[in-house]
C-alpha positions as CSV (number, residue, x, y, z in Angstrom):
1,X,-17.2,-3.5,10.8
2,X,-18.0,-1.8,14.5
3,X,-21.5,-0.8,15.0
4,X,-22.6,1.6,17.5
5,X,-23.1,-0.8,20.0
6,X,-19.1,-1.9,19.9
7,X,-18.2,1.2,20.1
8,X,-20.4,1.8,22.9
9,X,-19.3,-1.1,24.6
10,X,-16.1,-0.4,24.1
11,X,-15.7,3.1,25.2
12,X,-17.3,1.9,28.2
13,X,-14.7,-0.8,28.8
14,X,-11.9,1.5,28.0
15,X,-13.0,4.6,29.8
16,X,-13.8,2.4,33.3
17,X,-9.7,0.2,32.9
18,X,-7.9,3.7,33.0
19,X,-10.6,5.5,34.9
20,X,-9.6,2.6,37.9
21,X,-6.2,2.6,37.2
22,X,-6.2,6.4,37.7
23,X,-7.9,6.5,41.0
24,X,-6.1,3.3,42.3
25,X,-2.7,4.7,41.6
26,X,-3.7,7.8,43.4
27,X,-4.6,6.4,46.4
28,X,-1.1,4.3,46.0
29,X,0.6,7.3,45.6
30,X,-0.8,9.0,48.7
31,X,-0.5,6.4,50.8
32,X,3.5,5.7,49.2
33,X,4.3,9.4,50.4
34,X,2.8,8.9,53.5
35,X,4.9,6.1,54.2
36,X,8.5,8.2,52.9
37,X,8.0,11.2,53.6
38,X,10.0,11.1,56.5
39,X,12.6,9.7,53.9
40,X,12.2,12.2,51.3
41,X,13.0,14.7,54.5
42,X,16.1,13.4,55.6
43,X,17.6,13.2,51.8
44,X,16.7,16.4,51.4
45,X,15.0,15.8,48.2
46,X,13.5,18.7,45.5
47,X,10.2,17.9,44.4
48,X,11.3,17.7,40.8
49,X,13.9,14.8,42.0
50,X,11.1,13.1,44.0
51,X,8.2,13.1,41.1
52,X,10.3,12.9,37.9
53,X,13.3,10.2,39.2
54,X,10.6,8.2,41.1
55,X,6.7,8.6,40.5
56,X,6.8,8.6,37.1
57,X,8.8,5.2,37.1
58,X,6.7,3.9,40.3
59,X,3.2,5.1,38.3
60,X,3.7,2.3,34.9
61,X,5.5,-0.4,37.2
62,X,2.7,-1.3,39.2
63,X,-0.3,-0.2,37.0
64,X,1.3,-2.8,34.7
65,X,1.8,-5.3,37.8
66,X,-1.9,-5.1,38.2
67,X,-2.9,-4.6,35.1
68,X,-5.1,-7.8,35.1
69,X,-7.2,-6.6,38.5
70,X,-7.7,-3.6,36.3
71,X,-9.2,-5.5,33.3
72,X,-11.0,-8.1,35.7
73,X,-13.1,-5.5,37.2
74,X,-13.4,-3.0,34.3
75,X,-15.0,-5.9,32.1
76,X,-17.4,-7.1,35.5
77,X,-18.7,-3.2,36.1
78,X,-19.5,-2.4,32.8
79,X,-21.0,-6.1,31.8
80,X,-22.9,-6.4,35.0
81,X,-23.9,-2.8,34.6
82,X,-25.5,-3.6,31.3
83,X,-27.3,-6.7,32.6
84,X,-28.4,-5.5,35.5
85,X,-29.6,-2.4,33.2
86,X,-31.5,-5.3,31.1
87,X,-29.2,-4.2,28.3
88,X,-27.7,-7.8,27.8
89,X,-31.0,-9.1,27.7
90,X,-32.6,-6.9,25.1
91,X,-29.3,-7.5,23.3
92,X,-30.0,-11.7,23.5
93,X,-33.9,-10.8,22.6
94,X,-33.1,-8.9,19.3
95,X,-31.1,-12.4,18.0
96,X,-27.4,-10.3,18.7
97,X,-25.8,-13.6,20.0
98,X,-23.1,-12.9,23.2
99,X,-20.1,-14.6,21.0
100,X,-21.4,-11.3,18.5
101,X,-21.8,-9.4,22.2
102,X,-17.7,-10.0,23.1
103,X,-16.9,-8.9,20.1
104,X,-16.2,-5.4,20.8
105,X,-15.1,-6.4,24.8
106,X,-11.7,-8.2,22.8
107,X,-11.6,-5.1,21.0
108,X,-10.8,-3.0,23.4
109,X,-9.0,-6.2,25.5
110,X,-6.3,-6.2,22.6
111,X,-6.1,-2.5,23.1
112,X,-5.6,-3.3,26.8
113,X,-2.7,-6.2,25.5
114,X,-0.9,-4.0,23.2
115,X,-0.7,-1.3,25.7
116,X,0.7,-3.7,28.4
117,X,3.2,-5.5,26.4
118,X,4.6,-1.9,25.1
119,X,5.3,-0.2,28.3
120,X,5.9,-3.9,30.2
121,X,8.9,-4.3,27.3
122,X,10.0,-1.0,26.3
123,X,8.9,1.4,28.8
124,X,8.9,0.1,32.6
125,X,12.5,-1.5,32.1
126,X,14.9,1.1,31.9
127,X,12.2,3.1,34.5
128,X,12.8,0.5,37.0
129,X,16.4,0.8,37.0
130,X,16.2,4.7,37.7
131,X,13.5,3.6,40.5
132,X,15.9,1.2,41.9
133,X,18.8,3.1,42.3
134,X,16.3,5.7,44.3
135,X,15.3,3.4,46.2
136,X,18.6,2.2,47.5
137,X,20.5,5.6,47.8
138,X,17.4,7.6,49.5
139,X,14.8,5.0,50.8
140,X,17.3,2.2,52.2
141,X,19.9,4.6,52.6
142,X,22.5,2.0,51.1
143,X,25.3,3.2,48.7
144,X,24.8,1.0,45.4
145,X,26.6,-2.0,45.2
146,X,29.7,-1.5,42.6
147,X,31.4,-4.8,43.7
148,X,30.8,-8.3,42.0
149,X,32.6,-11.3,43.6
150,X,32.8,-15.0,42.8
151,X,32.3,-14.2,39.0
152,X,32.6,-17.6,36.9
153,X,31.7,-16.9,33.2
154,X,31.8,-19.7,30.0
155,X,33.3,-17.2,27.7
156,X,33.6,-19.4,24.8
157,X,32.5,-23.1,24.1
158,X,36.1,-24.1,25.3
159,X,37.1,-21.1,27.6
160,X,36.1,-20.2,31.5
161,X,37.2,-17.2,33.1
162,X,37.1,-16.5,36.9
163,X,37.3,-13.5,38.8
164,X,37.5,-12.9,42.8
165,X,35.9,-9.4,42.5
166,X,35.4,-7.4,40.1
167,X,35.0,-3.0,40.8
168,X,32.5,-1.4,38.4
169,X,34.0,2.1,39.6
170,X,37.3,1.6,37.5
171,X,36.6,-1.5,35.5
172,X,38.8,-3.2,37.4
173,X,39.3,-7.3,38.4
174,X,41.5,-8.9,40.6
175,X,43.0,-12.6,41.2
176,X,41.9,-13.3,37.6
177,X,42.2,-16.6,35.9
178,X,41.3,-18.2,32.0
179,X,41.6,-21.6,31.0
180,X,41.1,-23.1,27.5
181,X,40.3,-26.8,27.0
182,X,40.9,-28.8,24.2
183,X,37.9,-31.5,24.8
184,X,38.5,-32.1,28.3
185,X,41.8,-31.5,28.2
186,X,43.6,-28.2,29.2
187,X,45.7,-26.7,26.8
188,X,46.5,-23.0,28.2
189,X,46.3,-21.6,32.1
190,X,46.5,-18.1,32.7
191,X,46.6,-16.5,35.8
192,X,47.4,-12.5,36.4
193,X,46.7,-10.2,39.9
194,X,44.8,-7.7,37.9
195,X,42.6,-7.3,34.5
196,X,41.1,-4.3,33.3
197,X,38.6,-3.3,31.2
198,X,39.6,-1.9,28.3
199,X,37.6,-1.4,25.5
200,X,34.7,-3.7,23.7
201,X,36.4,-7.2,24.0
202,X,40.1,-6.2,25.1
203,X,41.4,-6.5,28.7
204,X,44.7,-5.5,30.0
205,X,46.0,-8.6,32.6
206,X,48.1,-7.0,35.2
207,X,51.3,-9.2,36.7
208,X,50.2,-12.3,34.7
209,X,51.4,-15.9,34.4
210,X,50.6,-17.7,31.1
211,X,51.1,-21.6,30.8
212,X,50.4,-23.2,27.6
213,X,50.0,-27.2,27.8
214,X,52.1,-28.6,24.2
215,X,52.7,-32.2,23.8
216,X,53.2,-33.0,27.4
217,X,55.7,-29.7,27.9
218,X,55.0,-26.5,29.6
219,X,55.8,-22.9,28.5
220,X,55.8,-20.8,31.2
221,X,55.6,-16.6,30.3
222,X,55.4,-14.0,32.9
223,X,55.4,-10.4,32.5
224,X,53.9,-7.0,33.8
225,X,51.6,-6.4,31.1
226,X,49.4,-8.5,28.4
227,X,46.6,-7.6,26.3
228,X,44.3,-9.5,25.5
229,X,40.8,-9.9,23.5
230,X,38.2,-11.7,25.8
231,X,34.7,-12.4,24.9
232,X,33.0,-10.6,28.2
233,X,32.6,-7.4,29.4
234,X,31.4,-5.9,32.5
235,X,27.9,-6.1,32.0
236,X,28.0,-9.8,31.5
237,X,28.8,-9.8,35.3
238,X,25.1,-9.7,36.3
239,X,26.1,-6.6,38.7
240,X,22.3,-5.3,39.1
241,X,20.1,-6.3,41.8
242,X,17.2,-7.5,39.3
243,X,18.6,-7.1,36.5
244,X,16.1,-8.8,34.4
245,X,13.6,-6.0,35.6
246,X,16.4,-3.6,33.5
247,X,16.1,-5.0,30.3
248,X,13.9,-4.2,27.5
249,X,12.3,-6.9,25.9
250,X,15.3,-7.4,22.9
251,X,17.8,-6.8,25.6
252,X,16.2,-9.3,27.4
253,X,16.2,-11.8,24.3
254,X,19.9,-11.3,23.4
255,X,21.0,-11.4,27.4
256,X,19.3,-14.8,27.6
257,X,20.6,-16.2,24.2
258,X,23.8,-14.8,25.1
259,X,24.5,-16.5,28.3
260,X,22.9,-19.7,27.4
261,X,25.6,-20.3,24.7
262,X,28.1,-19.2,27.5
263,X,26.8,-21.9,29.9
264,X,25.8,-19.4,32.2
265,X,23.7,-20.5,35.3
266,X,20.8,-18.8,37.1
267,X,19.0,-17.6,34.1
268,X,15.8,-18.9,35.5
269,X,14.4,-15.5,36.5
270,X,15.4,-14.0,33.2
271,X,13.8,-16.5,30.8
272,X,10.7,-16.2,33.9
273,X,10.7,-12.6,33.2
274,X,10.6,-13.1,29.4
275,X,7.6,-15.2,29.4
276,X,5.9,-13.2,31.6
277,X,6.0,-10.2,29.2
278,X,4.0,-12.5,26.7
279,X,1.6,-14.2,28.7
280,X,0.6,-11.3,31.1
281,X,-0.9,-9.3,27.9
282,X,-2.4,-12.7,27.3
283,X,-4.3,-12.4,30.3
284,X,-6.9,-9.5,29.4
285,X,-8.2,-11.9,26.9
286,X,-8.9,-14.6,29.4
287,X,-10.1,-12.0,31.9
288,X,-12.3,-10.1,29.7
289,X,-13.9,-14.0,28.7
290,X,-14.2,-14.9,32.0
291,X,-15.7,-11.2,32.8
292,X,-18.2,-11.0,30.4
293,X,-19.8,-14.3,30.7
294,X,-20.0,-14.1,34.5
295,X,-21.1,-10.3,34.4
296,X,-23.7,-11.1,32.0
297,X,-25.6,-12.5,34.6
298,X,-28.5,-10.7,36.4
299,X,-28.4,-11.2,39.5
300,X,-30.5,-9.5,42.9
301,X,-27.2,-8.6,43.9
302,X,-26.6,-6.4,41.1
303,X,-23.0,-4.9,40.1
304,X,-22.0,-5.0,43.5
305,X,-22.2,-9.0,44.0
306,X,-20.4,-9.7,40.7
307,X,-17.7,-7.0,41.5
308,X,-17.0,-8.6,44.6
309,X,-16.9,-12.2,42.1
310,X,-14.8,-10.4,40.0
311,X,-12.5,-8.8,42.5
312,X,-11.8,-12.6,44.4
313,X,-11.4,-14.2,40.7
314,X,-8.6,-11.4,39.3
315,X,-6.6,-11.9,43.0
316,X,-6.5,-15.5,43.1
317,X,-5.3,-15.3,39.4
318,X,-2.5,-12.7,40.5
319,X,-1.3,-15.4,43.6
320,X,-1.5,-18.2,40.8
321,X,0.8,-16.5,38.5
322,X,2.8,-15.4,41.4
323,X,3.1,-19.0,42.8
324,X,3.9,-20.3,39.4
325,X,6.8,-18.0,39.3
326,X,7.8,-19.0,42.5
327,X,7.7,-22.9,41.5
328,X,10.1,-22.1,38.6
329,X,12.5,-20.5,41.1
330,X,12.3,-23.0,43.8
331,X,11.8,-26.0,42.2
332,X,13.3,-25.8,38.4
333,X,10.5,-25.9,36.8
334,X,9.8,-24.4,32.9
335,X,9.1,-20.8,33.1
336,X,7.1,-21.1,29.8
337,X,5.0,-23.1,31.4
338,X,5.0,-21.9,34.6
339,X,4.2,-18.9,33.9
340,X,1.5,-20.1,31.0
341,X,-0.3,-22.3,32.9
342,X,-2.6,-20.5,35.2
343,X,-3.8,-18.4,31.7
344,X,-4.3,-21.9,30.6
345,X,-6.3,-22.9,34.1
346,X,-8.5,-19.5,33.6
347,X,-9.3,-19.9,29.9
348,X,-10.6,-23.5,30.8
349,X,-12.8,-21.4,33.4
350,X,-13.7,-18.9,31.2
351,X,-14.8,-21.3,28.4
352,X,-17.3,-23.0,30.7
353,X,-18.7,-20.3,32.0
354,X,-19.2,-19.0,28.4
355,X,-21.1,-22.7,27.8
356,X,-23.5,-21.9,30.6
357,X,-24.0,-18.0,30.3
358,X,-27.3,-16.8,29.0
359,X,-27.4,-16.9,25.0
């Protein structure tokens, strides 16, 4: 049961992490509008447009990007605060041991996980396509991209579809082709100028050319117009710039599971993406270990010495994570444990500073 102390400790905690993240974000926002103003000028944008299709998407994006700079120094100001207070001490000296002292500091760090991993899956996707699509139409000033070429897609374990280019403004493909193996042999070959979307799973083939493969004979059937029921739809395409930044966290899941069965390539930055949304809530934990046993400390240069610690500690963990992601990318590596392993590195810090804090 909490005691007044937690709570204390952890209103503290709590109160300083969204205190920050509200006057960081300010000054992100003021500086942002400084640097598109000139933008928002020449698209003639209404305020309304401006703070409700933008700011209130740009806001959760990047307080959840940071989210661990946030917790790093929220835990080092308050802990250092109360050490350099003598709190910690007197604390120690009345037999309240600092594994009973973090107590209420993971308390309010699971608060701090939950909250990220909600608006990180659920929230911040469909925000950042909105944001996007700003972006492109009044920042870059480039109409949004409704053409998909190239598209090669493992429909079905013995079906592959191709497309030239496909146009999302009427659903419509051109110089489309489907074969279906039987093993490694191919049994069927159609070809057709255009397909369209119809509905869930059907497509109408425009000017087609069907060749079925039967026991070394070939029937050839050509017409104007065949339906047929194809296991793909537009979507499937990978049309969005990012796309994995779209998805909610089930989407996400299904999409991946989805185009792994397909044979799909590229899914690196999705499944990167997925693991991130797990082990970046992780994170406050680690932090908030690392934080408290560091802060804990007194030291002559006070709050300010061990903010500054604190400040160097939660970047290079933000250029680790980013560099892991950037290995998985580059260089084929997991993303599970890409993007696990600098949590992994930190807690290993965070343990041994814990073995030589004050007790």
């Amino acid at each position: 049961m909490l005691k007044k102390l937690d709570i204390y400790i952890i209103k503290k905690f709590l109160g300083t992490y969204f205190l920050s993240i509200l006057l960081i974000m300010s000054i992100a926002i003021v500086i942002d509008v400084t640097e598109k103003i000139d933008d928002f000028y020449a698209a003639d944008l209404d305020l309304s447009t401006i703070l409700f299709d933008y700011y209130i998407n740009f806001i959760p994006y990047y307080m959840n990007l940071f989210s661990s700079l946030f917790t790093f120094i929220s835990v080092i100001f308050v802990t250092s605060k109360l050490a350099f207070n003598s709190e910690i001490i007197a604390m120690l000296a009345s037999g309240i041991s600092l594994k009973r002292i973090l107590l209420p500091y993971f308390v309010a760090a699971t608060v701090i996980a939950l909250f990220t991993f909600y608006i990180g899956g659920y929230i911040i996707p469909p925000g950042n396509k909105v944001r996007y699509e700003f972006e492109q139409l009044h920042i870059d000033r480039k109409p949004i991209e409704q053409t998909i070429r190239n598209i090669q897609l493992k429909v079905d374990p013995n079906k592959i579809a191709y497309m030239e280019r496909f146009e999302l403004t009427d659903n419509m493909g051109y110089r489309f082709s489907l074969d279906v193996f039987e093993g490694k042999t191919l049994i069927s070959h159609t070809t057709s100028n255009t397909i369209q979307w119809d509905s869930a799973s059907m497509w109408t083939l425009g000017n087609f050319t069907k060749r079925d493969f039967i026991d070394l004979k070939e029937e050839l059937s050509i017409g104007e117009k065949m339906s047929m029921e194809i296991n793909m739809k537009p979507s499937d395409f990978g049309w969005l710039k990012n796309q994995y930044e779209h998805l909610t966290t089930p989407a996400l899941k299904k999409h991946i599971e989805e185009q792994s069965k397909r044979g799909t390539v590229g899914l690196s930055l999705y499944k990167l993406e997925y693991a991130k949304r797990y082990a970046m809530p992780f994170a406050a934990f680690v932090l908030t270990l690392i934080g408290v046993s560091l802060g804990s400390r007194k030291v002559r240069g006070g709050t300010g010495l061990h903010i500054m610690i604190g400040f160097l500690l939660s970047v290079t963990y933000i250029l680790a994570t980013m560099i892991s992601a950037s290995l998985t990318v580059k260089a084929g590596f997991n993303p599970a444990v890409a993007i696990w392993t600098p949590n992994v590195f930190y807690f290993i810090i965070g343990l041994y500073l814990y073995k030589i804090a004050p007790k």
